[in-house]
N, C-alpha and C positions, 0 to 999 in steps of 0.2 A: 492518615493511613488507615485501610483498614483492611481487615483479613477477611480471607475468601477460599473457598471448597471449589474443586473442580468446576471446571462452566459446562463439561462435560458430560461426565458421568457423577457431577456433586461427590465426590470422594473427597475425604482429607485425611489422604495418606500418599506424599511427597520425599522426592531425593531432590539434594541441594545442585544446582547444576553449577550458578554461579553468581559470585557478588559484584555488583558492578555499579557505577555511574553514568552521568550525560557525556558521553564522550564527542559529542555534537557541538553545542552551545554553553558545557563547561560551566552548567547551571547547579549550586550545588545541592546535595543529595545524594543517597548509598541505596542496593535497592537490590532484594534478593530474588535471584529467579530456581525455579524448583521444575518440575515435571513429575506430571501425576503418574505413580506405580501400578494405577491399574489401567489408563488408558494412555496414556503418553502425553495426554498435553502438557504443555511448560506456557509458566505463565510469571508472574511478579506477583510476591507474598509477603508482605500485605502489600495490597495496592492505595496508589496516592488514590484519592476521591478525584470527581469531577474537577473540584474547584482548586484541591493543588497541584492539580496536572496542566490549569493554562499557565501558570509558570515557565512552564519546557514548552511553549509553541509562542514566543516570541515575535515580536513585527517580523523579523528581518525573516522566520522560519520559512525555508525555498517556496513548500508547498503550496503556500498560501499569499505568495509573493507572486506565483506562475512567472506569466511572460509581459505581464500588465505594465511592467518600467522598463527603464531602460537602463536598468542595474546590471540586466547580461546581454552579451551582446548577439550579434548574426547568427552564431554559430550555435547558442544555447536555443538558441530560438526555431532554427532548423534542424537541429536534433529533437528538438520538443516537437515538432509539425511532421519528420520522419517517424517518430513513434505513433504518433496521434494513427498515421495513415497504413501502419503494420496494423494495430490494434482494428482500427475498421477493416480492411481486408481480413484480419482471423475471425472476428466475429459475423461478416457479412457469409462467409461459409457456409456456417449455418442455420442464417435468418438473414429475410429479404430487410429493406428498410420499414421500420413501424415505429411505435413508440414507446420512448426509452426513458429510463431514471437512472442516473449517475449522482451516486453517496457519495460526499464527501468531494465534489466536482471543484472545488476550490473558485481558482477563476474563471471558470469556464471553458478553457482551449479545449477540453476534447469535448464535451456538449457542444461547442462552438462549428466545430469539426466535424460534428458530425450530422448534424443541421445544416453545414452547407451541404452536405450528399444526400438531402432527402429524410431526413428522420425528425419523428415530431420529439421535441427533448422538453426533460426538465429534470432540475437540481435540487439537490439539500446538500446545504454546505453549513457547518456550525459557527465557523470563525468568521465575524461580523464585516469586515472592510473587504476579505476575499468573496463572501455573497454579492457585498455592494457593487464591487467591480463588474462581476457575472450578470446584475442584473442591471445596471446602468450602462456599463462600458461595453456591455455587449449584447443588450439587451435578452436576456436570456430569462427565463422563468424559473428561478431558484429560490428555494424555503431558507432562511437562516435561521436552522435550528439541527436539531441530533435527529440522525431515525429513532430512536423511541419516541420523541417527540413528534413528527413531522406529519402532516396531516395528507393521508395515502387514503384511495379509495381500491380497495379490493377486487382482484384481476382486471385491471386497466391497465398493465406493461407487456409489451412483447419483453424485453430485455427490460434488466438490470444490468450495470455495470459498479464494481468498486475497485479504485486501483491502488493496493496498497492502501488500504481504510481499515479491514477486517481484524488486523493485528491492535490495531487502535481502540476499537471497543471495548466498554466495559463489560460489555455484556452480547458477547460474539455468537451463541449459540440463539438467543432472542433477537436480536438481529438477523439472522438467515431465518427465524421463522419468520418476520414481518415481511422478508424479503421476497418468501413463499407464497406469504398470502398477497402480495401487491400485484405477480405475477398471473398471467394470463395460464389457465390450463396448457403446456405446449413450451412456456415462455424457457428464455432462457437468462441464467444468468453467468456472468463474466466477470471474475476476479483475479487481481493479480496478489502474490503472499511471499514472505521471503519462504526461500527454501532453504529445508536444513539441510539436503543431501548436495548442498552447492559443494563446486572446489573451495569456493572462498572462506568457508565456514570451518574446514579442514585447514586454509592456511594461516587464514587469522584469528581463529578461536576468539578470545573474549572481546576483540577488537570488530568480527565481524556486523556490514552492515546491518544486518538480518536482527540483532535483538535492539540495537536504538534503546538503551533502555534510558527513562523509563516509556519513552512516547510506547513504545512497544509493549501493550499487555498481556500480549498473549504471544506465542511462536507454536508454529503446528506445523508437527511431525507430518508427511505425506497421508501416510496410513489410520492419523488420528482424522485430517482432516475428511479424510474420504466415507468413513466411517460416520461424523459428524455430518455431511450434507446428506449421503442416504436415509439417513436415521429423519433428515427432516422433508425426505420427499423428494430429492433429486439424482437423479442420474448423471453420472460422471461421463463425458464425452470424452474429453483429454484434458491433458495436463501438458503445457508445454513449454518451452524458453520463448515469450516472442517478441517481447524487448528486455531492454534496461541493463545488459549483461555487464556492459563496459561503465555502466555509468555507477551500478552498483558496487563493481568494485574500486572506482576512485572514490566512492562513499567508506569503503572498507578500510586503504589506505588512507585518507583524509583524517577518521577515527588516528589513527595510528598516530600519525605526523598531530593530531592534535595534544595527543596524552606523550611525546615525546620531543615536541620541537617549541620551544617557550620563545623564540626570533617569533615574530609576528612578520617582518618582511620578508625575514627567509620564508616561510610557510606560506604568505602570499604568493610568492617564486614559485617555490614547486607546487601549488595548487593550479597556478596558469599551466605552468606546462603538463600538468597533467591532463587537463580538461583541454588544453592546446589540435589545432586540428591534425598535425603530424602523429601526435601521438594516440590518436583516438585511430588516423590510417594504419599505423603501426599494427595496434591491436586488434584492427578490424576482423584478421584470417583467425587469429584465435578465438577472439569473441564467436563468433560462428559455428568454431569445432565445438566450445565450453556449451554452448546454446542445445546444438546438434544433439551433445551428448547428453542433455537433463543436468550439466550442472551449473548454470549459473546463477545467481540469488534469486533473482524474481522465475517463479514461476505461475502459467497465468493458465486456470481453470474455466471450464466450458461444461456448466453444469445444466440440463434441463428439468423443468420442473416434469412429474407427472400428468398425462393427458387426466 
């Protein structure tokens, strides 16, 4: 573990927000999250290192699992290729097809995705067997290494994309600047972050999806974050809901039923019918309004660099 000053504004001076563990994968470990009193961010204090943090991202971890087996079935896989093709329609908005960098692209599906519509792609992906699949099983052109690592030549991206990656750095604020300089004068970049102004966050407090701790090392307030890309050069376009609303919160409730339901069959029970197609219909019309209204967990930014 080790300790660390704002990524922000480098301040160390913190209020305790909350103590928590892997409510995920029940990996053990305790692990304090704070938020800095002069700019807001919240973060985990002291943070695990690099090397005790692949502990908590497991073979079996979703992310890096994608769509590559046949571990989930039709339905997880048409939900994955639905999101894929929101996320290119909000991003085609603003930029025709050019060429793109996806952090943290895991298997590939959405570089996958987005290559079939015309776009020149390429990846960095840290975790070694989700690259190999990206660049074998789909042939896709992916680094397996970290962006501070990863060998980027300066303004050669229309776009950047990270979806749900930024939380995960060790070093979030040096990463948007690499980000900045890999971009194109004009470029733009496209992330998606939990949000703290969700409903979910108000219903599940320490349970919500949104802090993952410890994979989660950072959580950013709206107003921190926005503050935070200006400061490195980009312009905020919006801020929107434009996926993940429902799937976020079966992550939310999942948390719960993990830290309260020790039946491992029962819990495989209510996990199917959660993630079940009736019940995703079910929730469809709320999901919508929660999205509509800015509060469901994932919110996804449309940030341009400077001409």
């Amino acid at each position: 573990m080790q300790y660390v000053t704002c990524n922000f504004c480098d301040a160390d001076d913190t209020s305790h927000v909350l103590t928590g563990r892997d409510l995920w994968h029940g990996i053990p470990g305790e692990f304090s999250l704070v938020q800095c009193n002069h700019c807001g961010l919240m973060y985990i204090n002291p943070q695990p290192t690099p090397g005790e943090l692949e502990t908590y991202y497991p073979e079996d971890y979703e992310a890096h699992v994608g769509t590559k087996t046949g571990q989930f079935g039709w339905l997880h896989r048409l939900d994955y290729g639905y999101g894929i093709e929101k996320r290119r329609r909000a991003i085609e908005r603003y930029i025709p097809p050019g060429r793109m960098l996806d952090i943290g692209c895991a298997t590939g599906a959405f570089l996958n995705g987005m290559r079939q519509c015309g776009w020149e792609v390429v990846g960095i992906e840290p975790n070694r067997r989700a690259a190999i699949y990206a660049q074998e099983g789909l042939g896709l052109l992916v680094q397996n290494t970290t962006l501070e690592a990863a060998q980027l030549i300066p303004a050669t991206f229309d776009l950047v994309t990270m979806w749900n990656v930024l939380e995960h750095l060790s070093d979030p604020r040096l990463g948007l600047e690499r980000i900045a300089q890999t971009l194109r004068p004009g470029g733009l970049l496209v992330f998606a972050i939990p949000n703290t102004e969700s409903y979910d966050l108000a219903i599940f407090k320490k349970y919500w999806a949104g802090y993952d701790l410890p994979r989660h090392l950072f959580v950013f307030p709206p107003a921190t974050l926005e503050k935070m890309v200006k400061a490195i050069g980009f312009e905020v376009l919006k801020s929107s809901c434009v996926y993940g609303t429902y799937n976020a919160l079966a992550y939310s409730v999942r948390f719960v039923m993990n830290a309260h339901i020790a039946n491992k069959q029962f819990y495989s029970i209510l996990t199917r019918l959660i993630l079940s197609l009736p019940a995703r219909a079910l929730m469809l019309p709320a999901s919508w309004v929660v999205g509509s209204l800015r509060g469901g967990s994932i919110m996804t930014w449309f940030c341009r660099k400077a001409e």
